[in-house]
KEPAVO-544694 format. One line per field, with one value per residue (C-alpha): residue number from 0; residue in one letter; x, y, z. Coordinates in nm, 3 decimals. Each point is the difference from the previous one (the first is absolute). Last residue first. Example, Ala and Ser with C-alpha at 12.3 -4.5 7.8 and 13.67 -1.06 7.14 Angstrom:
pos	c(1,0)
code	c(s,a)
px	c(1.367,-0.137)
py	c(-0.106,-0.344)
pz	c(0.714,0.066)
***
This chain:
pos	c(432,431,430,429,428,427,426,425,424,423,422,421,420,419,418,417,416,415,414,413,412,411,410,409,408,407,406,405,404,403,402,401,400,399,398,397,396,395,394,393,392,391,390,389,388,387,386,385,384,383,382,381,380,379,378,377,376,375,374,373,372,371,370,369,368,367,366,365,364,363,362,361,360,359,358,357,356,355,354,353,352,351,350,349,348,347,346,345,344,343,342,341,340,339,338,337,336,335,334,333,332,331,330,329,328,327,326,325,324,323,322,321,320,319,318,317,316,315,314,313,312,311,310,309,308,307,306,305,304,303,302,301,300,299,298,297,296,295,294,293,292,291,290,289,288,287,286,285,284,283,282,281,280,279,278,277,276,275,274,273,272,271,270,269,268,267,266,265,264,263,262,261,260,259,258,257,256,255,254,253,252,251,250,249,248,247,246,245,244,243,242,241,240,239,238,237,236,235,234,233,232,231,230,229,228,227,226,225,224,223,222,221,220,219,218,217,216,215,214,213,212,211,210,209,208,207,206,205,204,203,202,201,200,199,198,197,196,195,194,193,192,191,190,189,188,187,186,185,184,183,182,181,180,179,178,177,176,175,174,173,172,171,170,169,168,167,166,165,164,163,162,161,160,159,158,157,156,155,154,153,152,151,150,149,148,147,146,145,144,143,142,141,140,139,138,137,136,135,134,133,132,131,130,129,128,127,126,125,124,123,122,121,120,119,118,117,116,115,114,113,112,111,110,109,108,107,106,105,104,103,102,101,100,99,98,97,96,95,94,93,92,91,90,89,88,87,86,85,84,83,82,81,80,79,78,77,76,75,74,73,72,71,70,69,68,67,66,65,64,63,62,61,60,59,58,57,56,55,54,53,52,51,50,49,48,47,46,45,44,43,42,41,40,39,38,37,36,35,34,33,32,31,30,29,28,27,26,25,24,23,22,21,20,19,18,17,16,15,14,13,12,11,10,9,8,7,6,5,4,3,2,1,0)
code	c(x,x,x,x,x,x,x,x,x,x,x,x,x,x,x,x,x,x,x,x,x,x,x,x,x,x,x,x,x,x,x,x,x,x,x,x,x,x,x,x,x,x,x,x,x,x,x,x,x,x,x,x,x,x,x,x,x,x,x,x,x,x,x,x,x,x,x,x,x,x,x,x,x,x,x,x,x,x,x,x,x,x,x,x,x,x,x,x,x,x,x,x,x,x,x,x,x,x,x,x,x,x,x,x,x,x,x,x,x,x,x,x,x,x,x,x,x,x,x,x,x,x,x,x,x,x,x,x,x,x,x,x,x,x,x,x,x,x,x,x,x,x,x,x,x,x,x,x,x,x,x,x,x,x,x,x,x,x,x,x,x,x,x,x,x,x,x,x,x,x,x,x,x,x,x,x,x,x,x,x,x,x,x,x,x,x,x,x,x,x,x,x,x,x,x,x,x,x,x,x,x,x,x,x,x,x,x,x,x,x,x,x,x,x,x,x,x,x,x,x,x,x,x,x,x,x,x,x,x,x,x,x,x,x,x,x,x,x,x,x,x,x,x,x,x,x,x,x,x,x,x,x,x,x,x,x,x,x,x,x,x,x,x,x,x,x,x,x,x,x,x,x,x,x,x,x,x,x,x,x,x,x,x,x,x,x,x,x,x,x,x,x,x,x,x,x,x,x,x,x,x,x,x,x,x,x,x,x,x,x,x,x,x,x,x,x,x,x,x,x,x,x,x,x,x,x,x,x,x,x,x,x,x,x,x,x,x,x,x,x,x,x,x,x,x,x,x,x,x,x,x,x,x,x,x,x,x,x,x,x,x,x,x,x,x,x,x,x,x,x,x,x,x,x,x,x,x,x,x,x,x,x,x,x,x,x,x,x,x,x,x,x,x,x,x,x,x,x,x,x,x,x,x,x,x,x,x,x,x,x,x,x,x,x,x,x,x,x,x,x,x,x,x,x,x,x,x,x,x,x,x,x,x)
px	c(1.009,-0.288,-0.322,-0.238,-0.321,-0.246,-0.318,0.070,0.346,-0.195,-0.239,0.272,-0.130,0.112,0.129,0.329,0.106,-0.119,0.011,0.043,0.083,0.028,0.304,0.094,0.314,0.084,0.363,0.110,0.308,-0.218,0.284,0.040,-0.387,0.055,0.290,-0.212,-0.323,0.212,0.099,-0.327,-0.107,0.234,0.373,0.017,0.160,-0.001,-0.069,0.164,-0.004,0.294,-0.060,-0.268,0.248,0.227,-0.183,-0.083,-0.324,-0.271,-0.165,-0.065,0.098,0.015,-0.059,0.089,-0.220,-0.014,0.235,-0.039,-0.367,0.064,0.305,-0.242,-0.282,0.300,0.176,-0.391,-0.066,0.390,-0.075,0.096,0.154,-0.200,0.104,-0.282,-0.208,0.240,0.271,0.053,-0.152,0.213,0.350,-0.173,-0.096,0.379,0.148,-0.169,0.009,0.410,0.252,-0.209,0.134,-0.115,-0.318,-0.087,0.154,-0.215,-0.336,0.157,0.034,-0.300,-0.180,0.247,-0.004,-0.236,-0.094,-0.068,-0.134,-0.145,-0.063,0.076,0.025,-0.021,0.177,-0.137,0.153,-0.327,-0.286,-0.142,-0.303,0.068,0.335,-0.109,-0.263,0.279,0.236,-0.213,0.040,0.359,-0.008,-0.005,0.311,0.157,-0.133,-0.274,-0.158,-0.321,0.009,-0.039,-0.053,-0.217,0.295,0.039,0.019,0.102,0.020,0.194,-0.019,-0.385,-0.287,-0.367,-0.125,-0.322,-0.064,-0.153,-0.002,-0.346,-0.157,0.262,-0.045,-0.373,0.067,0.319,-0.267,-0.289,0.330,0.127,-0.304,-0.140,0.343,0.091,-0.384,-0.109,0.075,0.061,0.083,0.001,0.162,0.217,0.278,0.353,0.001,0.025,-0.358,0.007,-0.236,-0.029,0.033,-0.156,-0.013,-0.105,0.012,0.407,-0.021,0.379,-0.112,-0.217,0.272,0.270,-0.241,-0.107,0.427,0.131,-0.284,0.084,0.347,-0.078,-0.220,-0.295,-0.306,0.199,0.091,0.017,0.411,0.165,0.083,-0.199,0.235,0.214,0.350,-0.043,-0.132,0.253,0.294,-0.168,-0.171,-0.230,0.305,0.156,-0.286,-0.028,0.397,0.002,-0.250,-0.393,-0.194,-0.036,0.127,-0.264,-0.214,-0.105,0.063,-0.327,-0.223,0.205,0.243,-0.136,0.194,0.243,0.248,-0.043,-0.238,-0.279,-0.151,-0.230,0.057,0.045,-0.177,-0.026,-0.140,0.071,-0.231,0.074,0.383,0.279,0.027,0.060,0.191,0.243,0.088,-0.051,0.208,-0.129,0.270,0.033,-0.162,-0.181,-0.290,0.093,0.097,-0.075,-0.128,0.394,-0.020,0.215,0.195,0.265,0.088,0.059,0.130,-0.313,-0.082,-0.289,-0.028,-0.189,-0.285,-0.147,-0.265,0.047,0.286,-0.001,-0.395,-0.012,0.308,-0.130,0.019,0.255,0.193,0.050,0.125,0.236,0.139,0.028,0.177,-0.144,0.232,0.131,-0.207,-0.036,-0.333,-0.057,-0.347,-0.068,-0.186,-0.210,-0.128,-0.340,-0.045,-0.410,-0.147,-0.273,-0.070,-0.262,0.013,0.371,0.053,-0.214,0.184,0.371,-0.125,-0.121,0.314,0.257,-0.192,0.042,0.374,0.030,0.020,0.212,0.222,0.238,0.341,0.016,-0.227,-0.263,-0.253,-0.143,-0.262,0.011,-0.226,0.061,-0.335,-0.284,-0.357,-0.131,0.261,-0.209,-0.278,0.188,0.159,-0.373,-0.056,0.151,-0.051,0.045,0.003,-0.256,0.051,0.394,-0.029,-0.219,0.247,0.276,-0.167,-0.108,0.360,0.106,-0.297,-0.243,-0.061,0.297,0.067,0.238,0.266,0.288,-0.129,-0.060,0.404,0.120,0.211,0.159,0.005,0.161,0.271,0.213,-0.197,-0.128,0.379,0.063,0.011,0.180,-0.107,0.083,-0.231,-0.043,0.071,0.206,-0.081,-0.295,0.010,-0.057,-0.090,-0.029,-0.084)
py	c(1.058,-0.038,0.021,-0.293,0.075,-0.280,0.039,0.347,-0.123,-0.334,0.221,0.136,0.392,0.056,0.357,0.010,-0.336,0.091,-0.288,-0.264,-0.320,-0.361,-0.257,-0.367,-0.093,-0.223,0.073,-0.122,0.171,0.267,0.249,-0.168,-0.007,0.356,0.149,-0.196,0.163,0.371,-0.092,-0.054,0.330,0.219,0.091,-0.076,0.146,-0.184,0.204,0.089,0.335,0.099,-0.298,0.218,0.299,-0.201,-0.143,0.358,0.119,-0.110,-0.270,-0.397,-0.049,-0.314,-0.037,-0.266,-0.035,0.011,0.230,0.134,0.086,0.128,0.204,0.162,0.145,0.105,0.185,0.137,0.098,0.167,0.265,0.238,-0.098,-0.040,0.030,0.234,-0.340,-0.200,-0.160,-0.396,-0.101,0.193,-0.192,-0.350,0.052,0.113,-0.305,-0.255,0.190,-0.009,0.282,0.264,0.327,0.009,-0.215,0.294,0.289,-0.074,0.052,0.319,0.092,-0.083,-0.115,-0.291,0.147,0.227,-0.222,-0.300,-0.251,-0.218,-0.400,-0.165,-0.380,-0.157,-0.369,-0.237,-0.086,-0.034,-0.045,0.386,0.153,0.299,0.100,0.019,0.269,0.162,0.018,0.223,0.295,-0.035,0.142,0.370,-0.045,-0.163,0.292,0.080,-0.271,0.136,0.298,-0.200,-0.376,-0.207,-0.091,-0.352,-0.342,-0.361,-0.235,-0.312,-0.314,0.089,0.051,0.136,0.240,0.060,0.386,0.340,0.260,-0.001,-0.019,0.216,0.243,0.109,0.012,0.210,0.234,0.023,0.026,0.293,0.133,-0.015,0.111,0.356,0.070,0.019,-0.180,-0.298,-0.138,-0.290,-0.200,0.302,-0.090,-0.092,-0.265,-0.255,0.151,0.288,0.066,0.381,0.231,0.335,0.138,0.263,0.136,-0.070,0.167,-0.003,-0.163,-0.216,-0.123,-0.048,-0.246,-0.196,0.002,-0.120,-0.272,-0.099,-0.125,-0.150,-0.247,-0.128,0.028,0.125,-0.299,-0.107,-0.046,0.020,0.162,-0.182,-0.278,0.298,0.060,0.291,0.144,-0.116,0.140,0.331,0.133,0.222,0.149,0.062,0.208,0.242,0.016,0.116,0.230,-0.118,0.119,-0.350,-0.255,0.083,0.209,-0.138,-0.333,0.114,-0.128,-0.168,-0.340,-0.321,-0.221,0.253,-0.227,-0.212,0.217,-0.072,0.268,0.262,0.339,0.341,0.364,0.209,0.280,0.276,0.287,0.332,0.010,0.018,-0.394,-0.078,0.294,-0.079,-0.329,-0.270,-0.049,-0.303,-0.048,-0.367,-0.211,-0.247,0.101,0.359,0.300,0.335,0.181,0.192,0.212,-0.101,0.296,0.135,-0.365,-0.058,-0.355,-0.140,0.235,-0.010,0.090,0.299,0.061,0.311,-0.024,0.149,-0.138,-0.348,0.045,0.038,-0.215,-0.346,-0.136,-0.257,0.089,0.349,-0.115,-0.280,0.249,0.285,-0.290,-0.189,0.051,-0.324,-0.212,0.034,0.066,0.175,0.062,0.327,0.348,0.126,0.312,0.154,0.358,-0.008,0.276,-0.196,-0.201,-0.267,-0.032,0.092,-0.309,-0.256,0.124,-0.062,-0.360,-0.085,0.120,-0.146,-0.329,-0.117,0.123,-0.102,-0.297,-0.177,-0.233,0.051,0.074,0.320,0.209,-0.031,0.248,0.242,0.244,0.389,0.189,0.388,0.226,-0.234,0.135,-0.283,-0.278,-0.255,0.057,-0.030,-0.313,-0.195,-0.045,-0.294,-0.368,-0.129,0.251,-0.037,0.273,-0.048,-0.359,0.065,0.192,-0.218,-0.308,0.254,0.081,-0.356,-0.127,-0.179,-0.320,-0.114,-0.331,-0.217,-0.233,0.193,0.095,-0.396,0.037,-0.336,-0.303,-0.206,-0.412,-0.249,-0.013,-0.279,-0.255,0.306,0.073,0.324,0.310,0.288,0.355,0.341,0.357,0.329,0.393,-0.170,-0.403,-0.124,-0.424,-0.180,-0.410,-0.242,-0.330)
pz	c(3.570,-0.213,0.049,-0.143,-0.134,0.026,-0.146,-0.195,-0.153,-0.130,-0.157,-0.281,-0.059,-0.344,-0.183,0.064,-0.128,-0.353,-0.229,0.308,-0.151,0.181,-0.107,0.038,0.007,-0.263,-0.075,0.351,0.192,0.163,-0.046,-0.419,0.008,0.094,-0.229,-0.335,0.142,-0.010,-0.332,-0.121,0.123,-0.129,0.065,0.346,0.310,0.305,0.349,0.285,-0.025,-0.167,-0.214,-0.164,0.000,-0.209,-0.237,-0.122,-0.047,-0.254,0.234,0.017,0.392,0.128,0.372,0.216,0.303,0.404,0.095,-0.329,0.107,0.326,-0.101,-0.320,0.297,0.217,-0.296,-0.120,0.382,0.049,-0.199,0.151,0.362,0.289,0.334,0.157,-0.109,0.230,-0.222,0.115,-0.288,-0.229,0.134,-0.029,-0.315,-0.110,0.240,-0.282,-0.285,0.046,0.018,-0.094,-0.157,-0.360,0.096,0.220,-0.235,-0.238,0.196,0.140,-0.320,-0.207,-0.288,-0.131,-0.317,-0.207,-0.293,0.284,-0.296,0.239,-0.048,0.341,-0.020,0.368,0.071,0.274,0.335,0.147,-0.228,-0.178,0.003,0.300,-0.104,-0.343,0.085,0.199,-0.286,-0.166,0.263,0.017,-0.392,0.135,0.165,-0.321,-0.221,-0.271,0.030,0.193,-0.298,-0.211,-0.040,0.239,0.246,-0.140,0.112,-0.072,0.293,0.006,0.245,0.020,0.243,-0.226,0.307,-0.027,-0.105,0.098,-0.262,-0.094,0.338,0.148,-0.247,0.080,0.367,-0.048,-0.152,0.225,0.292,-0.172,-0.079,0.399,0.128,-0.187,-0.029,-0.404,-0.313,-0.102,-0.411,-0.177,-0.288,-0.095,-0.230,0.063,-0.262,0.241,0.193,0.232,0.318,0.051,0.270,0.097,0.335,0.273,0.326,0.038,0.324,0.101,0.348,-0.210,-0.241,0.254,0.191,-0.266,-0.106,0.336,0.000,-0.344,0.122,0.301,-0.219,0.224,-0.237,-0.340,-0.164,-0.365,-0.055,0.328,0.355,0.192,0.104,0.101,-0.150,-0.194,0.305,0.257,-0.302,-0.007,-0.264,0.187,0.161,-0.314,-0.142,0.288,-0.003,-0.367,0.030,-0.079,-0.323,-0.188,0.308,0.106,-0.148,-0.325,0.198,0.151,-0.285,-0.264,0.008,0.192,0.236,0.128,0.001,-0.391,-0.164,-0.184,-0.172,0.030,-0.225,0.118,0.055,0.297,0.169,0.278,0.002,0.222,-0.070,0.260,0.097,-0.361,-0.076,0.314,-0.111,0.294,0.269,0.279,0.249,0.064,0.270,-0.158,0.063,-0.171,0.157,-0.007,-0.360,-0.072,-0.350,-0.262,-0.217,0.213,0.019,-0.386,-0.002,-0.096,-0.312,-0.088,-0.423,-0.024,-0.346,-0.001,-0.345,-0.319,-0.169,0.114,0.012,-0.379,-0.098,0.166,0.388,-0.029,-0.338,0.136,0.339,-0.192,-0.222,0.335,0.159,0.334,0.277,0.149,0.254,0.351,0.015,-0.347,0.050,-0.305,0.168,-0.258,0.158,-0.050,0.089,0.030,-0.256,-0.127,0.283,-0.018,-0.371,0.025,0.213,-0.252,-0.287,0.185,0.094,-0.373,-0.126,0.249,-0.064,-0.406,0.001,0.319,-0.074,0.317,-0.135,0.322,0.031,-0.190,0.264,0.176,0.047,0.305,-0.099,0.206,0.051,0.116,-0.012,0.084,0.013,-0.190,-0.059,0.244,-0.274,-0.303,0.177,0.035,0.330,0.164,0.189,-0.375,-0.320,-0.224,-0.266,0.060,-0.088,-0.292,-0.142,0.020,-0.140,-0.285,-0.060,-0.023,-0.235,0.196,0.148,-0.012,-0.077,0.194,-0.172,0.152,0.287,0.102,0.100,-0.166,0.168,-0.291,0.047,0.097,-0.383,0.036,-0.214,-0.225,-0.079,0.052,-0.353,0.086,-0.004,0.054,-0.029,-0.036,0.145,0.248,0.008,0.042,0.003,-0.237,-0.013,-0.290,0.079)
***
């Protein structure tokens, strides 16, 4: 059988055996049928919004509002939503100040190319677009403290303006359990030691902590909390197919949509586990594959369908590199995975080193797993972090019935690791140590 897997701006392939071939665990999104065109979907959200007033009434009266995005790491289309959101606000509020205020978290800077191709010429040029800034103190605003114990600082135009809103998409994600909602405030709009806090290595580590969950997660909690103090009052996120198009959209109170809409995934996305000696995965393509830190996220759904011992395949195109520093620096530096883990679980959250969830996160699975990596950068920084470089896909099952030493191991794919909920992880999640 022929299998492909998304790959940057396409695809790869190889063709398995159907004797070794388990199975291949789908998202549901990408078979489901909309109900409406994507803009419609979007509209009709916003005309009945859940637990909310409609947003052209909450804009009424409202001088300074301003609309939280994500920026290039997510698929977010804001191309279709920005539009919508920015009519709705000026229906309610013709002369509101609107600021565009982009969630980097701790990512890079988006570019002005990648700002304009994000949002679309006409409100590139017209509209006030910031990009936060997490390192910019004078900038973040302190809200007290959060359960957990960390200062809460949250960008000072969000907490300074008279309507605070959101858009995003809902995904799987493999700490926080779902993406959207309050992550649009933290980690989106939190300083640097707000957002390392909340990723500390206790929380990463928690049973809770994974793909699907919210009830319980440490992690979530933190951001809930940081989203009401900050008074996000109002959201819009979307439910994306493969193709990156809308399948369905929620609108309305921060929580209720949010939890409407990781309600709605998690019975498409959610998955039995299909256990294999080799697991083939992706990162869904652009822009999740656009770097190795990014690509950790895949892994996980592999981690969670795969027999002991066995061999993961990660396809990931990584155009921009390994994806960060710190993250580099970790595997540069270590002198074995083994004393590394150890070393960042013994860091109290006011401990916390960037990114030290995604090294933790890729420790526990190499501690575990070999990874091949089937990727456009350089052998050498794959091997830099522990992993096997491969040229394409059959190579990479060559390398790991060669590790496995059989050539008939049997093999499960995972198109798009990022986007699947495996049910084993949600009936028995095991922390790690």
């Amino acid at each position: 059988m022929k299998v492909s897997v998304p790959y940057g701006d396409s695809a790869i392939s190889c063709e398995i055996p159907d004797f070794r071939l388990k199975g291949i665990l789908y998202s549901n999104t990408h078979g489901y049928k909309a109900k409406a065109p994507e803009a419609l979907l979007v509209r009709e959200a916003l005309n009945a919004p859940i637990n909310s007033k409609p947003l052209r009434e909450l804009a009424k009266g409202k001088n300074r509002v301003v609309v939280i995005t994500s920026d290039h790491t997510r698929p977010v289309p804001s191309l279709i939503t920005m539009p919508v959101l920015l009519e709705e606000i000026r229906a309610g509020e013709s002369s509101a100040d609107i600021t565009i205020l982009i969630a980097t978290g701790m990512h890079r800077k988006m570019t002005q190319d990648e700002i304009a191709a994000r949002f679309g010429q006409e409100i590139y040029s017209n509209e006030k677009i910031v990009v936060h800034d997490c390192h910019d103190d004078s900038n973040h605003v302190s809200l007290g403290t959060l359960p957990s114990g960390a200062e809460l600082l949250i960008n000072r135009l969000a907490v300074e303006c008279d309507l605070l809103i959101a858009e995003g998409f809902v995904e799987p994600h493999f700490f926080a359990g779902f993406s959207g909602g309050r992550k649009a405030v933290l980690p989106g709009i939190a300083g640097y030691q707000t957002v390392l806090a909340n990723h500390s290595a206790e929380f990463i580590g928690h049973k809770l902590s994974r793909t699907g969950i919210l009830d319980g997660n440490p992690i979530q909690r933190d951001m809930a909390y940081a989203a009401r103090v900050a008074k996000l009052a109002f959201i819009l996120n979307v439910v994306l197919d493969m193709d990156k198009k809308i399948i369905a959209a929620f609108a309305g109170e921060a929580e209720s949509a949010h939890r409407d809409g990781c309600d709605f995934l998690s019975k498409l996305a959610t998955v039995n586990p299909i256990p294999a000696d080799i697991v083939i995965t992706g990162n869904g393509g652009y822009p999740l594959d656009q770097n190795i830190y990014q690509t950790v996220k895949g892994m996980t759904g592999a981690e969670a369908s795969i027999l002991p011992g066995g061999v993961i395949i990660m396809a990931t195109e990584c155009r921009d590199g390994h994806g960060g520093d710190s993250f580099y620096n970790d595997f540069k530096n270590m002198r074995s995975a083994t004393e590394l883990m150890t070393e960042i679980v013994a860091r109290g959250y006011n401990e916390t080193q960037p990114e030290q969830w995604e090294t933790q996160v890729l420790l526990r699975i190499l501690l575990k797993h070999k990874v091949i990596m089937v990727s456009s950068v350089a052998p050498s920084l794959i091997e830099h972090f522990g992993m096997i470089p491969a040229p394409s896909l059959e190579a990479a099952l060559k390398i790991a019935g060669e590790l496995l030493g059989k050539d008939d191991a049997s093999v499960t794919v995972i198109p798009d690791g990022v986007s699947i909920i495996v049910e084993s992880s949600l009936r028995d999640p095991k922390e790690i140590e």
